[in-house]
C-alpha positions in Angstrom: 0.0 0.0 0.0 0.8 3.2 -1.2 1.7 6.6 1.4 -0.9 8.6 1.7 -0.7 12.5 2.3 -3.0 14.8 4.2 -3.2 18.7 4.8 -5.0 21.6 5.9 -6.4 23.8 2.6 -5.4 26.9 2.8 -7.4 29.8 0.4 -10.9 31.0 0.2 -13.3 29.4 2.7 -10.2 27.1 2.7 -11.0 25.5 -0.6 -9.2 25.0 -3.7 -9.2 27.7 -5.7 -11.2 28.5 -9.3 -10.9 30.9 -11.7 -14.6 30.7 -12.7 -15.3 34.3 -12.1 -11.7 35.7 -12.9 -9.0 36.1 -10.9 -11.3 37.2 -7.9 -9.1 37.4 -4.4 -5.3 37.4 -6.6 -3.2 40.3 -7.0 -2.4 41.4 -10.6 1.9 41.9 -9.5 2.4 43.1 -13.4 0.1 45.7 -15.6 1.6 43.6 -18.2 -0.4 40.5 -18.2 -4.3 39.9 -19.0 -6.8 37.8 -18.1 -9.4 36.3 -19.6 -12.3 33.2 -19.1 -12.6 30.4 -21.1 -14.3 27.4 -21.1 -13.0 24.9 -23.5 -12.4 21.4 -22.9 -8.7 21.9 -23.3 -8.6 25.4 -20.7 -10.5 23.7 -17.3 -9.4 20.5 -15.1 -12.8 20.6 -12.8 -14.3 23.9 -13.3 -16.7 25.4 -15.6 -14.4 28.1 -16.6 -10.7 28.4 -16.5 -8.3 31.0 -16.7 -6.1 32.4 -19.9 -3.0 34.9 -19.0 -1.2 36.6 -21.6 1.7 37.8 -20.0 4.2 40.2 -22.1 7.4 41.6 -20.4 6.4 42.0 -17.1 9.2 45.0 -16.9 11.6 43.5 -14.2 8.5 41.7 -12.1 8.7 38.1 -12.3 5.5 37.7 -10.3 2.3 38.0 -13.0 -0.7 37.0 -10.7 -0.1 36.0 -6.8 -2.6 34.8 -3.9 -1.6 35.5 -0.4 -2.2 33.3 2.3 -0.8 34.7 5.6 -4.0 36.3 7.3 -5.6 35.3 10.3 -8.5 33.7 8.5 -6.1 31.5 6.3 -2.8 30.2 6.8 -2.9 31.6 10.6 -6.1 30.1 11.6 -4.8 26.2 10.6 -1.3 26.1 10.7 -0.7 23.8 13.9 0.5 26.1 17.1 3.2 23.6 18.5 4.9 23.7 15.0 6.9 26.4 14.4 8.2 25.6 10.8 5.7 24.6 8.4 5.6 22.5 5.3 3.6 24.1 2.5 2.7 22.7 -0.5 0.9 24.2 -3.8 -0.7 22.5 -7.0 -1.8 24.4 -10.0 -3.3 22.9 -13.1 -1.9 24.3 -16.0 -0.6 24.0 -19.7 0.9 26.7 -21.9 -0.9 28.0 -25.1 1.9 27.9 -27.7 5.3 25.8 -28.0 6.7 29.7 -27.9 5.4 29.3 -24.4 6.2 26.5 -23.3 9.0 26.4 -20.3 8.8 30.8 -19.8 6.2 30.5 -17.3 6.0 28.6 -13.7 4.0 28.1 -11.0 5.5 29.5 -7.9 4.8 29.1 -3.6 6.7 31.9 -1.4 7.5 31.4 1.9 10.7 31.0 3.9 12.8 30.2 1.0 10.6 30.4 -2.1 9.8 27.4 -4.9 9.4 26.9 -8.5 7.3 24.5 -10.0 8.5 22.7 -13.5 8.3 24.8 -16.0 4.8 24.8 -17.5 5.1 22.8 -20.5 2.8 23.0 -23.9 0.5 20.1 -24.3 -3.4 19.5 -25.3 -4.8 19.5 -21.9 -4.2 20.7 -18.3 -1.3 18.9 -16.0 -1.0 19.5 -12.4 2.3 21.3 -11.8 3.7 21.6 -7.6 5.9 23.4 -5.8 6.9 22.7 -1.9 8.6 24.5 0.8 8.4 25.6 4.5 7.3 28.8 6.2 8.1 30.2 9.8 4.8 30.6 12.0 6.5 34.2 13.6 7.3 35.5 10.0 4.9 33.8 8.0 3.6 35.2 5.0 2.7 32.6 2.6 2.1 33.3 -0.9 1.5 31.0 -4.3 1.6 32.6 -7.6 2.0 32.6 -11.4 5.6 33.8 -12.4 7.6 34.6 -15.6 11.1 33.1 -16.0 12.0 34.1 -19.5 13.3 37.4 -20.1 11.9 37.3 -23.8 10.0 40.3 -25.0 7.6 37.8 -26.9 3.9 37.2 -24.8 3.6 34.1 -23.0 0.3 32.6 -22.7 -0.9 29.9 -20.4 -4.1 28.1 -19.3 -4.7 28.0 -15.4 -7.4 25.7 -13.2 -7.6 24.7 -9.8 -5.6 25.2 -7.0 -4.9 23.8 -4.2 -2.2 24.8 -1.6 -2.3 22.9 1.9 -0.1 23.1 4.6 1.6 20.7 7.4 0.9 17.9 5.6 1.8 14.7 6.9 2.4 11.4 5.6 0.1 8.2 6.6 0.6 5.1 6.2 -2.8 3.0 7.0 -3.4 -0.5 7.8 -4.3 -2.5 5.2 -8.1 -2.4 6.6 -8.6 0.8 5.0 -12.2 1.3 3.5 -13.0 3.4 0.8 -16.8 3.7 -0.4 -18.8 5.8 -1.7 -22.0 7.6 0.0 -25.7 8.3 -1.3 -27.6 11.4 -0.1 -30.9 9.8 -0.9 -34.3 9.1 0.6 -36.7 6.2 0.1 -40.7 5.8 0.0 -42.4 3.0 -0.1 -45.9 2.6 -1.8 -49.3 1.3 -0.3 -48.9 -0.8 -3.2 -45.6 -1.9 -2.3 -43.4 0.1 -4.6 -40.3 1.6 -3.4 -39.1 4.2 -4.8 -35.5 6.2 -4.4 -34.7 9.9 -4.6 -30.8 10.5 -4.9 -29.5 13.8 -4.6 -25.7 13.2 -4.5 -23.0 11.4 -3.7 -19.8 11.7 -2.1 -16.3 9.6 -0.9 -16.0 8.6 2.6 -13.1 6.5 4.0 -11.9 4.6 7.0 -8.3 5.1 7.6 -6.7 3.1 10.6 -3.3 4.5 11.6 -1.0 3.0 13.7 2.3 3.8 15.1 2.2 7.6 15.0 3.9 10.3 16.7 2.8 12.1 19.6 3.2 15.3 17.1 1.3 13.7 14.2 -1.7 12.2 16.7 -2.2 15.7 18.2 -2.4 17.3 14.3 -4.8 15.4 13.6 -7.1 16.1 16.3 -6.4 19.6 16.0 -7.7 19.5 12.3 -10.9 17.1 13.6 -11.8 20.0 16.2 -11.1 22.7 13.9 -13.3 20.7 11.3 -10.9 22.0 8.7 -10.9 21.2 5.2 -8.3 18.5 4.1 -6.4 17.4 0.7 -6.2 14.0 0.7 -4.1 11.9 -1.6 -4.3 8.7 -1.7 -0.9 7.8 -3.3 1.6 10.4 -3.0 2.8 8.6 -6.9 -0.6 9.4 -8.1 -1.2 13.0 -8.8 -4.8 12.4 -9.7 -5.9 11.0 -6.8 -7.1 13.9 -4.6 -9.8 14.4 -2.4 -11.1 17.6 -0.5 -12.4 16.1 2.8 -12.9 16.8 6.4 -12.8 14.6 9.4 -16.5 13.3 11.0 -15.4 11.0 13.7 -18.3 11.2 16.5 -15.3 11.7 19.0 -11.5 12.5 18.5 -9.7 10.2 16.2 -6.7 9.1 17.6 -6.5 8.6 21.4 -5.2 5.6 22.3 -1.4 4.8 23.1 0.1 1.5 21.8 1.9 -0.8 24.5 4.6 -0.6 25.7 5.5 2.1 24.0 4.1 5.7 25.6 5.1 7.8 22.6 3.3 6.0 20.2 -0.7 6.5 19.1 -3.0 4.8 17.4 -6.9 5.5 15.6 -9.0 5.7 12.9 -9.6 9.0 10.9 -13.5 9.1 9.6 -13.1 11.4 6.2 -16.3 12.1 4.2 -15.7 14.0 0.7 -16.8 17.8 0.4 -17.4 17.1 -3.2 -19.4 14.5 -5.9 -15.7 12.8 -6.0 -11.9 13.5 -6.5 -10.9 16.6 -7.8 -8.9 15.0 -10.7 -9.3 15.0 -9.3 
């Protein structure tokens, strides 16, 4: 069995971000880029509408379009209080428009140290594109962002979806007992001739992850995120970029609880997760 990675989202309503109404909540860093919607099959990963930026010189300002996350209702409110140096971790979906494009532009996540994605590559349809690095909770002002990297004079232009930027993520490793189903939000009536019928409204993911063997540090995380009832990314297999969920955790009582003999420093429990969406964001 795979590792499996978990965070707290970070962004509006801590949510992965769309561009479906333009670039709502992002700072324009250059006056020499535009925006624009679009909503062909090749421009959007899960939304309705994605995002086009035609980026010219941006005039000695790498940064094109940028999303800051270091507010009290953001990164502050999750990040975990008895860590002082977080892990941070961004995903963009993204393709550039033109093979004179391809490579000038990358996606890029600020925060101690900052970090580039791969370049953003030409090709027929969005590919998710990630950059990782840490931020200090005293100084932290985590950012993630569309950049130039080329000096040519020539636009660049580039396709943008989803995001999703999560931060002290930790890797699981579950028993092999996890569950993984899917849930119906549906009601059923039954006839006075005997007929039953079904109304279904939606569905949605839910799993069953038993952990074992984790760290005072990771056990108390995770409860923190259960009583903050924060939103999660969860990827099922840290190899497979597609597999991503946006969750939260419903256990009826805090998930992890119980220590392991003999050893005091060691916890074990079961994380409840139920999917915010009609399935994985690849998603």
């Amino acid at each position: 069995m795979g590792d499996f990675l978990l965070g707290a989202l970070l962004g509006t309503n801590q949510s992965f971000e769309r561009f479906s109404d333009g670039p709502q909540g992002w700072l324009r860093e250059s006056d020499q880029a535009s925006f624009y919607p679009v909503d062909s099959f090749t421009a959007v990963h899960s939304s309705p509408v994605g995002l086009l930026a035609m980026v010219h010189s941006t005039g000695g300002v790498p940064e094109v379009l940028r999303f800051d996350h270091g507010s009290a209702s953001d990164a502050h409110r999750v990040w975990f209080p008895e860590v002082t140096t977080h892990a941070l971790r961004s995903t963009v979906w993204a393709r550039a428009g033109d093979a004179a494009s391809s490579g000038s532009v990358r996606w890029r996540l600020g925060g101690s140290l900052d970090a580039l994605s791969a370049p953003i590559a030409q090709a027929s349809s969005l590919a998710s594109y990630t950059a990782e690095t840490q931020v200090v909770s005293a100084a932290g002002t985590p950012h993630a962002g569309l950049v130039r990297v080329s000096a040519a004079m020539a636009p660049a232009t580039v396709y943008l979806d989803d995001v999703l930027t999560a931060v002290d993520g930790i890797v699981l490793h579950p028993e092999w007992s996890l569950e993984e189903r899917e849930q119906l939000v549906r009601a059923e009536h039954r006839t006075q001739a005997g007929l039953l019928h079904s109304y279904v409204w939606h569905r949605h993911p839910e799993f069953q992850v038993p952990l074992r063997w984790l760290t005072t540090q990771e056990a108390a995380l995770l409860n923190w995120w259960w009583e903050l009832q924060v939103p999660l990314a969860f990827t099922l297999d840290s190899s497979d970029a597609a597999a991503v969920v946006l969750c939260r955790l419903v256990n009826g009582r805090q998930p992890i609880g119980r220590r392991i003999r003999p050893y005091g420093d060691r916890w074990e429990g079961s994380l409840s997760l139920a999917g915010l969406h009609d399935g994985r964001l690849a998603f």
